[in-house]
Structures are given as structure tokens and as C-alpha cells.
Biopython code that builds the backbone (N, CA, C, O; Angstrom):
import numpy as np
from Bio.PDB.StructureBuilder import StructureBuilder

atoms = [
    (1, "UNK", "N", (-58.994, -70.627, 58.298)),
    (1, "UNK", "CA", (-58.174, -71.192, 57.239)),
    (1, "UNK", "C", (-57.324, -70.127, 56.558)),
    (1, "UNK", "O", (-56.392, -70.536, 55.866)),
    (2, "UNK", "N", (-57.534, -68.730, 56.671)),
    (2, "UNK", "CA", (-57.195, -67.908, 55.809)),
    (2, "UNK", "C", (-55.808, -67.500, 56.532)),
    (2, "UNK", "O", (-55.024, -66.768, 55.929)),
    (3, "UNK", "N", (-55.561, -67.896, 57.608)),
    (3, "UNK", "CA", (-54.583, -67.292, 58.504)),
    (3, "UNK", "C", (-53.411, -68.084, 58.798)),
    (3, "UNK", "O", (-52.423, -67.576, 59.328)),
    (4, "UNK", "N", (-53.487, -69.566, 58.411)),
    (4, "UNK", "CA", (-52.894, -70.752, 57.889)),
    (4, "UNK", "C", (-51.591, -70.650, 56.897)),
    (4, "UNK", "O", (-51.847, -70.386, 55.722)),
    (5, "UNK", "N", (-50.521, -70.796, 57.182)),
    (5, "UNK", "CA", (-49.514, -70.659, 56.131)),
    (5, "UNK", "C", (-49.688, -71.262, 54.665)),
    (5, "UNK", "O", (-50.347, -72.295, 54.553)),
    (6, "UNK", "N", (-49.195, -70.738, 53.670)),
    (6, "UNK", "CA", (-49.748, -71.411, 52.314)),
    (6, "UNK", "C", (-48.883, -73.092, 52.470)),
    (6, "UNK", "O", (-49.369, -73.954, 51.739)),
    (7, "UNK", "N", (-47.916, -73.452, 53.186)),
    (7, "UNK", "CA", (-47.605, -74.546, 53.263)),
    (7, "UNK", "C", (-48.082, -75.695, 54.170)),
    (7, "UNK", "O", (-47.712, -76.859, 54.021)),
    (8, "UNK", "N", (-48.983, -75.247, 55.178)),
    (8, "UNK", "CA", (-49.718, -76.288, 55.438)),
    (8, "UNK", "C", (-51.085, -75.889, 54.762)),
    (8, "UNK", "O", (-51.675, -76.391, 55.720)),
    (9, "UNK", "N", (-51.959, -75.506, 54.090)),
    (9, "UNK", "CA", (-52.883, -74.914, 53.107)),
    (9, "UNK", "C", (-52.590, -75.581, 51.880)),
    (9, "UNK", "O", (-53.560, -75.938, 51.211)),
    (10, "UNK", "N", (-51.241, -75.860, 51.379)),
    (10, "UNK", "CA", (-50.469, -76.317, 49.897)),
    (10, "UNK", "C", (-49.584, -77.369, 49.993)),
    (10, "UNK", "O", (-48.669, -77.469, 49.175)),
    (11, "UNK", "N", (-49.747, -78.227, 50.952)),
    (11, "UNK", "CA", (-48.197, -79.009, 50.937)),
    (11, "UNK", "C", (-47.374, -79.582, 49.924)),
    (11, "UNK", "O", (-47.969, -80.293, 49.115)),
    (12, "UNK", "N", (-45.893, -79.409, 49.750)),
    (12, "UNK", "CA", (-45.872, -79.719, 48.592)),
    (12, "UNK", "C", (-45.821, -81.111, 48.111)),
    (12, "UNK", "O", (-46.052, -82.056, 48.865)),
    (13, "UNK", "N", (-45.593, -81.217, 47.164)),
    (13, "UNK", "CA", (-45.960, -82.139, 46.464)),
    (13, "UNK", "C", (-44.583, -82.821, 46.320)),
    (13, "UNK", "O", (-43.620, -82.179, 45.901)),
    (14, "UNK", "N", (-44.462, -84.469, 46.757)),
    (14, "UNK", "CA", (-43.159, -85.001, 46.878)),
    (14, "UNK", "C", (-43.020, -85.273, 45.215)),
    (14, "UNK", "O", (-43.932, -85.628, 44.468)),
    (15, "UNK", "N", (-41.284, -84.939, 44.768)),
    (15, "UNK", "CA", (-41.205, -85.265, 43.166)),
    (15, "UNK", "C", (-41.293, -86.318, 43.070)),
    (15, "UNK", "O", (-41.448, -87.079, 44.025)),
    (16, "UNK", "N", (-41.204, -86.714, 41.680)),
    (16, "UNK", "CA", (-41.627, -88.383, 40.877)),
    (16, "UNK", "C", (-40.711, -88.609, 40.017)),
    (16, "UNK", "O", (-40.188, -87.661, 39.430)),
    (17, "UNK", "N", (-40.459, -89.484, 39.852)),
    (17, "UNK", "CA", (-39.241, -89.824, 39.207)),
    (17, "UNK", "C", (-40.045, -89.486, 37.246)),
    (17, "UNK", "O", (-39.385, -89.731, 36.236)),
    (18, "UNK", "N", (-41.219, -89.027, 37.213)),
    (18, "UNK", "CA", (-41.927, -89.104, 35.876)),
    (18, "UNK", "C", (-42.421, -88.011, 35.900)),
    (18, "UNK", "O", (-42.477, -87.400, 36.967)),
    (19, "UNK", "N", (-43.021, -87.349, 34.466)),
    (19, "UNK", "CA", (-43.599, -86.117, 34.602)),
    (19, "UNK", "C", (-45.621, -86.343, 34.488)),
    (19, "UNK", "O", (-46.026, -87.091, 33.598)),
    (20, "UNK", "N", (-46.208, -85.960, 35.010)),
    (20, "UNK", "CA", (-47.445, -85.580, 35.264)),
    (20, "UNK", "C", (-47.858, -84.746, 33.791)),
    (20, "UNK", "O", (-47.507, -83.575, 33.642)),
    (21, "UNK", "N", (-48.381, -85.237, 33.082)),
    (21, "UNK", "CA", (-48.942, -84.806, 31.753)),
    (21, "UNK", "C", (-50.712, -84.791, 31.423)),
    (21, "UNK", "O", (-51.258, -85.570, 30.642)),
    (22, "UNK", "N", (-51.243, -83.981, 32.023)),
    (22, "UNK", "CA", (-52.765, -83.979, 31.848)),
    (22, "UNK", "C", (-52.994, -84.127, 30.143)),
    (22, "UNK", "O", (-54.158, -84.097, 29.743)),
    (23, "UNK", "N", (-52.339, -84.221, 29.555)),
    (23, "UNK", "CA", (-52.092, -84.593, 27.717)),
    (23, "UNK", "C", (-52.862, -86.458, 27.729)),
    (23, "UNK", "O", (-53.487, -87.025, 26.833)),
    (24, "UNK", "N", (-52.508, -86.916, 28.983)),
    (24, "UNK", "CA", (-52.408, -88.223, 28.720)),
    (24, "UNK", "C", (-53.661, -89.042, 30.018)),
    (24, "UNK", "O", (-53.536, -88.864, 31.230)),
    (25, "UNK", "N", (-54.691, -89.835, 29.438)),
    (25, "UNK", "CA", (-55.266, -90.096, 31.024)),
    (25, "UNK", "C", (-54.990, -90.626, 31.646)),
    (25, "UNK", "O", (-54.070, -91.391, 31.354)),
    (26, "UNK", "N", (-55.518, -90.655, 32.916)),
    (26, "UNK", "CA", (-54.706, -90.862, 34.064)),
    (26, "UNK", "C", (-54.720, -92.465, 34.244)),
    (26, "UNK", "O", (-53.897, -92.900, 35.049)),
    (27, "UNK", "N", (-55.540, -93.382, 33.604)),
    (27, "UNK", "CA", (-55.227, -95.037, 33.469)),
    (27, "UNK", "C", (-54.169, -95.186, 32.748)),
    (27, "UNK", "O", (-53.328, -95.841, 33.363)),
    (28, "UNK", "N", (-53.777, -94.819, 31.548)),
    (28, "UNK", "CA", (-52.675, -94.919, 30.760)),
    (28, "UNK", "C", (-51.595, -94.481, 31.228)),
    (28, "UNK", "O", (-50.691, -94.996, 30.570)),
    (29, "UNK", "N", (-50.971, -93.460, 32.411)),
    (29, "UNK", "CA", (-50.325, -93.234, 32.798)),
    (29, "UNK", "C", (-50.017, -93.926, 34.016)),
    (29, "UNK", "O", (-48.861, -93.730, 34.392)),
    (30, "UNK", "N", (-50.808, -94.786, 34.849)),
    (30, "UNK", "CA", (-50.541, -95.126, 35.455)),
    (30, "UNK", "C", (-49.968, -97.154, 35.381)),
    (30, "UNK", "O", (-49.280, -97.881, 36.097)),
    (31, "UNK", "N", (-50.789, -97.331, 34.032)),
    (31, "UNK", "CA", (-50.354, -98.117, 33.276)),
    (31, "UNK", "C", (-48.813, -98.619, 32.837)),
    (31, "UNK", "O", (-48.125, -99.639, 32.809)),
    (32, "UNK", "N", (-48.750, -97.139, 32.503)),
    (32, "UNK", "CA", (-46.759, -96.935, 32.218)),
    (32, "UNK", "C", (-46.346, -97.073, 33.536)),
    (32, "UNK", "O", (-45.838, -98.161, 33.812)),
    (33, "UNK", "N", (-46.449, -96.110, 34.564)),
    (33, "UNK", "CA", (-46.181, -96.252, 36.060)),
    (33, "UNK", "C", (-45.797, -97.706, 36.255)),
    (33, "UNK", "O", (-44.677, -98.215, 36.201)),
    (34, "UNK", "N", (-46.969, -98.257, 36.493)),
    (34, "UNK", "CA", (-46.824, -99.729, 37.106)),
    (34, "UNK", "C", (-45.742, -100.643, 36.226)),
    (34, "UNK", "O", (-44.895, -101.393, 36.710)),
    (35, "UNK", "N", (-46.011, -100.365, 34.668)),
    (35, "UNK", "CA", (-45.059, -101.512, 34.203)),
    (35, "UNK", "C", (-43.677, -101.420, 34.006)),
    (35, "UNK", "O", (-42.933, -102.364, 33.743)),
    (36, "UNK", "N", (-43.146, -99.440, 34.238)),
    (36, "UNK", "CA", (-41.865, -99.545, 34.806)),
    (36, "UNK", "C", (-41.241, -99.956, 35.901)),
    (36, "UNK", "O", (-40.080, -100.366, 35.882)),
    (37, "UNK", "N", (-42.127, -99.863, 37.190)),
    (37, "UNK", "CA", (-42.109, -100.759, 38.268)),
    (37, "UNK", "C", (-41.759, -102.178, 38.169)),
    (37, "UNK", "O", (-40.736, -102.780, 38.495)),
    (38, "UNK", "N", (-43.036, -102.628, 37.551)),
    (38, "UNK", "CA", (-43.122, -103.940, 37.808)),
    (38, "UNK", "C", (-41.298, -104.921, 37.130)),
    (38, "UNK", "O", (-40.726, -105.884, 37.640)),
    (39, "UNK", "N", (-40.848, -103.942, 35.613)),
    (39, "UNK", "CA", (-39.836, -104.289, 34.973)),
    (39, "UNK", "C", (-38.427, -104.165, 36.039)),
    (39, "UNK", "O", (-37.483, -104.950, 36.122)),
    (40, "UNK", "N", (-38.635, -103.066, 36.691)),
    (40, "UNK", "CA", (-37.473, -102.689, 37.740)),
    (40, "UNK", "C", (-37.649, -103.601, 38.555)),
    (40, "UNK", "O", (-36.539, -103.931, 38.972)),
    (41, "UNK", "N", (-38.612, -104.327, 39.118)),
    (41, "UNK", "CA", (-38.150, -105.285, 40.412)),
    (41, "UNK", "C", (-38.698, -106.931, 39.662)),
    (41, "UNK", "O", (-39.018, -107.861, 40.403)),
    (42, "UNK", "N", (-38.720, -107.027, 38.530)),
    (42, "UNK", "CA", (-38.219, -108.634, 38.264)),
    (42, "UNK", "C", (-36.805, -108.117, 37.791)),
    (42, "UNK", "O", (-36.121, -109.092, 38.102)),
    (43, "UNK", "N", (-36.145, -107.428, 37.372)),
    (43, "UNK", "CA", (-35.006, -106.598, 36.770)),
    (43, "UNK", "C", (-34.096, -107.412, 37.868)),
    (43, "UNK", "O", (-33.616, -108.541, 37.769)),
    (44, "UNK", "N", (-34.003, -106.302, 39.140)),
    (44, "UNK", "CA", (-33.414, -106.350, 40.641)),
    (44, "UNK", "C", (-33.604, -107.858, 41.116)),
    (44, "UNK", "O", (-32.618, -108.397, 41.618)),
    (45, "UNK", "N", (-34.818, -108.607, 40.998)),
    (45, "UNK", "CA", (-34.822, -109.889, 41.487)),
    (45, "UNK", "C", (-34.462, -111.054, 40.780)),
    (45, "UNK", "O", (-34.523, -112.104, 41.420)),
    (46, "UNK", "N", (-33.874, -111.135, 38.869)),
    (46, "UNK", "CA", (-33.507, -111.980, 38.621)),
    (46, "UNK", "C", (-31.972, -111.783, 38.308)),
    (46, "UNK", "O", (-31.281, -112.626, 37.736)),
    (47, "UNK", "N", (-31.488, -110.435, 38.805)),
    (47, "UNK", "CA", (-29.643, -110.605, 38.978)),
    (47, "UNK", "C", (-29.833, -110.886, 40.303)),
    (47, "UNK", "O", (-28.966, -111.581, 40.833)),
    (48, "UNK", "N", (-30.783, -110.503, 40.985)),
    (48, "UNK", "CA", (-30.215, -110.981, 42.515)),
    (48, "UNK", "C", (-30.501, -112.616, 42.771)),
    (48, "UNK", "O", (-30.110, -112.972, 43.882)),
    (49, "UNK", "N", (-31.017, -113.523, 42.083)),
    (49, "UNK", "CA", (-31.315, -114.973, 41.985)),
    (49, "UNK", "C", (-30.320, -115.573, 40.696)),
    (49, "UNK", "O", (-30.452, -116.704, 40.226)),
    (50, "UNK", "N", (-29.236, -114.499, 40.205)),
    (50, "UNK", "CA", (-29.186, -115.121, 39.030)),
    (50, "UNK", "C", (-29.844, -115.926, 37.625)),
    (50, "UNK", "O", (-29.418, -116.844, 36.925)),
    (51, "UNK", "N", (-30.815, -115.280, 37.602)),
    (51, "UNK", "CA", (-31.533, -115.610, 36.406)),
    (51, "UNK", "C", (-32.341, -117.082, 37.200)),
    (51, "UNK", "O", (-32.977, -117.782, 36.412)),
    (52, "UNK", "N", (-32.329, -117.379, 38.164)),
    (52, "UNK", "CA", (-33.224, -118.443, 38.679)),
    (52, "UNK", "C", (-34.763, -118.228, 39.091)),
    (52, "UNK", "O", (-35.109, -117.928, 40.233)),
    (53, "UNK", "N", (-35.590, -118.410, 38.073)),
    (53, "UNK", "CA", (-37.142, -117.940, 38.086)),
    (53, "UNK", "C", (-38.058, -118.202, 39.236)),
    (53, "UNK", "O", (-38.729, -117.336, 39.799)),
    (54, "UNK", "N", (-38.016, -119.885, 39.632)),
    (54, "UNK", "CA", (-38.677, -120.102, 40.880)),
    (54, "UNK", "C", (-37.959, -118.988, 42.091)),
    (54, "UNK", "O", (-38.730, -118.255, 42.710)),
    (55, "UNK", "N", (-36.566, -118.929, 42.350)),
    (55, "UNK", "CA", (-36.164, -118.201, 43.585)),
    (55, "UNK", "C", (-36.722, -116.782, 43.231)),
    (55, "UNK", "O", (-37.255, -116.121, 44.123)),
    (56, "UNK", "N", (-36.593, -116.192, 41.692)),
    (56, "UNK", "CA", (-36.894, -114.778, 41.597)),
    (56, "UNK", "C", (-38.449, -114.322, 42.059)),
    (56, "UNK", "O", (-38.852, -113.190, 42.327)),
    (57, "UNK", "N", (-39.057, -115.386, 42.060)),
    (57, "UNK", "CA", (-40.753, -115.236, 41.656)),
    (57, "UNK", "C", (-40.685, -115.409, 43.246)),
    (57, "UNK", "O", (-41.687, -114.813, 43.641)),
    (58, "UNK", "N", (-40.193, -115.784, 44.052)),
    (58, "UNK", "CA", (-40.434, -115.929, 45.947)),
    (58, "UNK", "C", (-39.700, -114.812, 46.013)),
    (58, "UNK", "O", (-40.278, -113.840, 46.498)),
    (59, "UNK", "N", (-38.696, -114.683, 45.697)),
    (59, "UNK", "CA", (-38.158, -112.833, 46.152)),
    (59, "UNK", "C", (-39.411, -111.969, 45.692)),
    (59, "UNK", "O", (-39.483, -111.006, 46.456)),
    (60, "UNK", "N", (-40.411, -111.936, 44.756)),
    (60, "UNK", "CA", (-41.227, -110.813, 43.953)),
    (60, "UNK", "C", (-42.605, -111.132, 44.794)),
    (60, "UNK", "O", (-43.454, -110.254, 44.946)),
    (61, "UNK", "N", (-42.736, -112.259, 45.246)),
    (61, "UNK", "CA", (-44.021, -112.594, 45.864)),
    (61, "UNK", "C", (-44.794, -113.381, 45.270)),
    (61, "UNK", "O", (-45.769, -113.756, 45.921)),
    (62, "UNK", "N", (-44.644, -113.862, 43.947)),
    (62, "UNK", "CA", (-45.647, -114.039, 43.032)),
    (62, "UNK", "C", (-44.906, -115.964, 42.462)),
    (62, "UNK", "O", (-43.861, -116.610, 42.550)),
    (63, "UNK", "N", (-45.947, -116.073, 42.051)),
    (63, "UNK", "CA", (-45.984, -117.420, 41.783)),
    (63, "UNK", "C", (-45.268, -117.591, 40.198)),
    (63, "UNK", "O", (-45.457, -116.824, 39.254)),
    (64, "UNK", "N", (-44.247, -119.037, 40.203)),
    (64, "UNK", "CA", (-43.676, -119.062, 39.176)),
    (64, "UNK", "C", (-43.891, -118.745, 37.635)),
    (64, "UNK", "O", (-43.037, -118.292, 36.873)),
    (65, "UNK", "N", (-45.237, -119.081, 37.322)),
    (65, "UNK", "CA", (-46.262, -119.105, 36.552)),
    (65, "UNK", "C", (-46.328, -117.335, 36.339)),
    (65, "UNK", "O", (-45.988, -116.776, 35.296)),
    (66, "UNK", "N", (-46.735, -116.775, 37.316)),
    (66, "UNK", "CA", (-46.533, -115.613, 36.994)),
    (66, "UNK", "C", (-45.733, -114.884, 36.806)),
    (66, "UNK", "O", (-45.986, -113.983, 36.006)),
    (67, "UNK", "N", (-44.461, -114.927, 37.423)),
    (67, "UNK", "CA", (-43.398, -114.431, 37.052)),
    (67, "UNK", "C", (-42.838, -114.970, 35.601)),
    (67, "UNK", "O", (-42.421, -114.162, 34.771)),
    (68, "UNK", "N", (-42.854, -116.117, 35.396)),
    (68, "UNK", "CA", (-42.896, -116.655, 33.813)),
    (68, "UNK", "C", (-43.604, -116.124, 33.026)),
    (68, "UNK", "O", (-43.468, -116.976, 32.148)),
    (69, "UNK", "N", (-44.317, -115.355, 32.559)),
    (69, "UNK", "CA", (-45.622, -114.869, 32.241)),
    (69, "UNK", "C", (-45.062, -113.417, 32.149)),
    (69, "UNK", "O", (-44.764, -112.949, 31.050)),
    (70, "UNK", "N", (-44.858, -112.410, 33.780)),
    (70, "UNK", "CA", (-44.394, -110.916, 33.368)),
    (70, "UNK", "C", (-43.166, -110.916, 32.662)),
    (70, "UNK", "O", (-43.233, -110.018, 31.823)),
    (71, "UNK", "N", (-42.199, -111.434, 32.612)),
    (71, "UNK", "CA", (-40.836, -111.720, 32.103)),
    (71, "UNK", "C", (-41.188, -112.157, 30.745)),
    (71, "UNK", "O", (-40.290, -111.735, 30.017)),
    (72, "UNK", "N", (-42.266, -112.952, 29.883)),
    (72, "UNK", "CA", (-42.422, -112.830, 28.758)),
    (72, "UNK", "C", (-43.213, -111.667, 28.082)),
    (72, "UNK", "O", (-43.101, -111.389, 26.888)),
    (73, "UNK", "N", (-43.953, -111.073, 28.885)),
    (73, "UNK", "CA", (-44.436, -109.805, 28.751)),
    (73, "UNK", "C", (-43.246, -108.684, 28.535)),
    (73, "UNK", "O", (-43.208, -108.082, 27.461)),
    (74, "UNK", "N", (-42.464, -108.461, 29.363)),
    (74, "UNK", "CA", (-41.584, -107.461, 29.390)),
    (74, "UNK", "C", (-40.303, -108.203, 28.363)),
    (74, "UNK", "O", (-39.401, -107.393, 28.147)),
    (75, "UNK", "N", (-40.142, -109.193, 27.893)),
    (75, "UNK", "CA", (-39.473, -109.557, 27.284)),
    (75, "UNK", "C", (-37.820, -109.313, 27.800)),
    (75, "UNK", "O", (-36.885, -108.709, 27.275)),
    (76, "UNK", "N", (-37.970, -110.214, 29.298)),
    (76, "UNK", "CA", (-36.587, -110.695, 29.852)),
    (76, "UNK", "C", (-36.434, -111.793, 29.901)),
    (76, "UNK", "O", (-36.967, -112.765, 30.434)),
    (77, "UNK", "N", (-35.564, -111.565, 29.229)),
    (77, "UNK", "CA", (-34.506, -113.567, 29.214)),
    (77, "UNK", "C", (-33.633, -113.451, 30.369)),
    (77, "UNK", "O", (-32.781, -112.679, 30.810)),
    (78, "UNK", "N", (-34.428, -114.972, 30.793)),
    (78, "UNK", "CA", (-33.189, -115.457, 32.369)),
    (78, "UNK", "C", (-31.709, -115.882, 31.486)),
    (78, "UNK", "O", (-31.063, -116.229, 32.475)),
    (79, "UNK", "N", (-31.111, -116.010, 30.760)),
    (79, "UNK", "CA", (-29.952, -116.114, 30.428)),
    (79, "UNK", "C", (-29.328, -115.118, 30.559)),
    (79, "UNK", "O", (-28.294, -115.273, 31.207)),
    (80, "UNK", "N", (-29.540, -114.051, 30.180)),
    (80, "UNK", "CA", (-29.405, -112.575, 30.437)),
    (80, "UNK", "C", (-28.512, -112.649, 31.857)),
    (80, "UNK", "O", (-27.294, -112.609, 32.036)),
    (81, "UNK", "N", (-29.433, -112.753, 32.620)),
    (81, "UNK", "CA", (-29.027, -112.543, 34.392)),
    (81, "UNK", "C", (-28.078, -113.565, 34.795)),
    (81, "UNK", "O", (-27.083, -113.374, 35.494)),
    (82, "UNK", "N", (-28.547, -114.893, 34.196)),
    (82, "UNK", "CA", (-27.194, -115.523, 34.427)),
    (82, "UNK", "C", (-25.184, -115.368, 34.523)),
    (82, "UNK", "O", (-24.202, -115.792, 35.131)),
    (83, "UNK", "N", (-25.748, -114.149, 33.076)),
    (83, "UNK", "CA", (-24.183, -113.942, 33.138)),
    (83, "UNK", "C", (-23.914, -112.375, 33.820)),
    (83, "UNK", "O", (-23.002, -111.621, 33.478)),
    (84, "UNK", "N", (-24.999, -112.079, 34.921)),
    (84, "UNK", "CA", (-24.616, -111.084, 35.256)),
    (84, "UNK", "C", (-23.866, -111.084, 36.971)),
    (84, "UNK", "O", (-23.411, -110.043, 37.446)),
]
sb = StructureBuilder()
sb.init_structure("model")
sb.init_model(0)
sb.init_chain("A")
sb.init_seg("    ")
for serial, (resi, resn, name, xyz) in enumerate(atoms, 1):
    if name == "N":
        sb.init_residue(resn, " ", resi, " ")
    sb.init_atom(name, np.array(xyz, "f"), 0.0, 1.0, " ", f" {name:<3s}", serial, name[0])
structure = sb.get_structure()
């Protein structure tokens, strides 16, 4: 192992669009993670349906109900997308 370049020994580490803060634990951060995600692709899927919830929620995978539900969570209005 000792004779091993430090880059296969270290590989690096692909960047993140976020910073890595051992300040913060790692559920809570991944918490944020997911719900910028999750905001970016009902985001992307209700201009791409035009603010239409049943079509957005079959583009996202998820059932109307639920997509009704993250969209009141994240506090997006389908009118919004309509006029986009």
C-alpha cells in the first residue's frame, strides 16, 4: 500500500454544489440536501407541466396527493408556473 500513488490511496473527492460543515450534523444537513433537491425538481416539473399538478406529480413519480402536499410544504403556487 505504501508504494501506491497518494491518488489512488486518496481519491479525490467529486465537488458539491454545498459546503461540508462538521459545525452541523450530518441528518440536518442532509435534511437541507434533500429539500433543496426535492424544491429543484417539483420547481423543473411544474414549468415543465405548466403549473398542472396531476401531469407534474407523473413527471416526479409521486402521487398527486403527494406532490400536493410537497408544494404546500415548500410553499409553491401552481399559478406561479402557469404564467411561466
Amino acid at each position: 500500500m505504501q508504494n501506491l500513488p497518494p491518488e489512488i490511496l486518496y481519491p479525490p473527492t467529486p465537488s458539491l454544489p454545498f459546503e461540508i460543515n462538521l459545525e452541523r450534523p450530518l441528518p440536518e444537513l442532509v435534511k437541507d440536501v434533500v429539500a433543496t433537491v426535492e424544491q429543484e425538481y417539483l420547481r423543473k416539473a411544474l414549468v415543465k407541466t405548466q403549473g398542472n399538478v396531476s401531469r407534474g406529480a407523473r413527471v416526479c413519480g409521486l402521487s398527486r396527493r403527494c406532490m400536493t402536499a410537497k408544494m404546500a410544504e415548500y410553499k409553491l403556487d401552481k399559478a406561479v408556473f402557469k404564467e411561466i
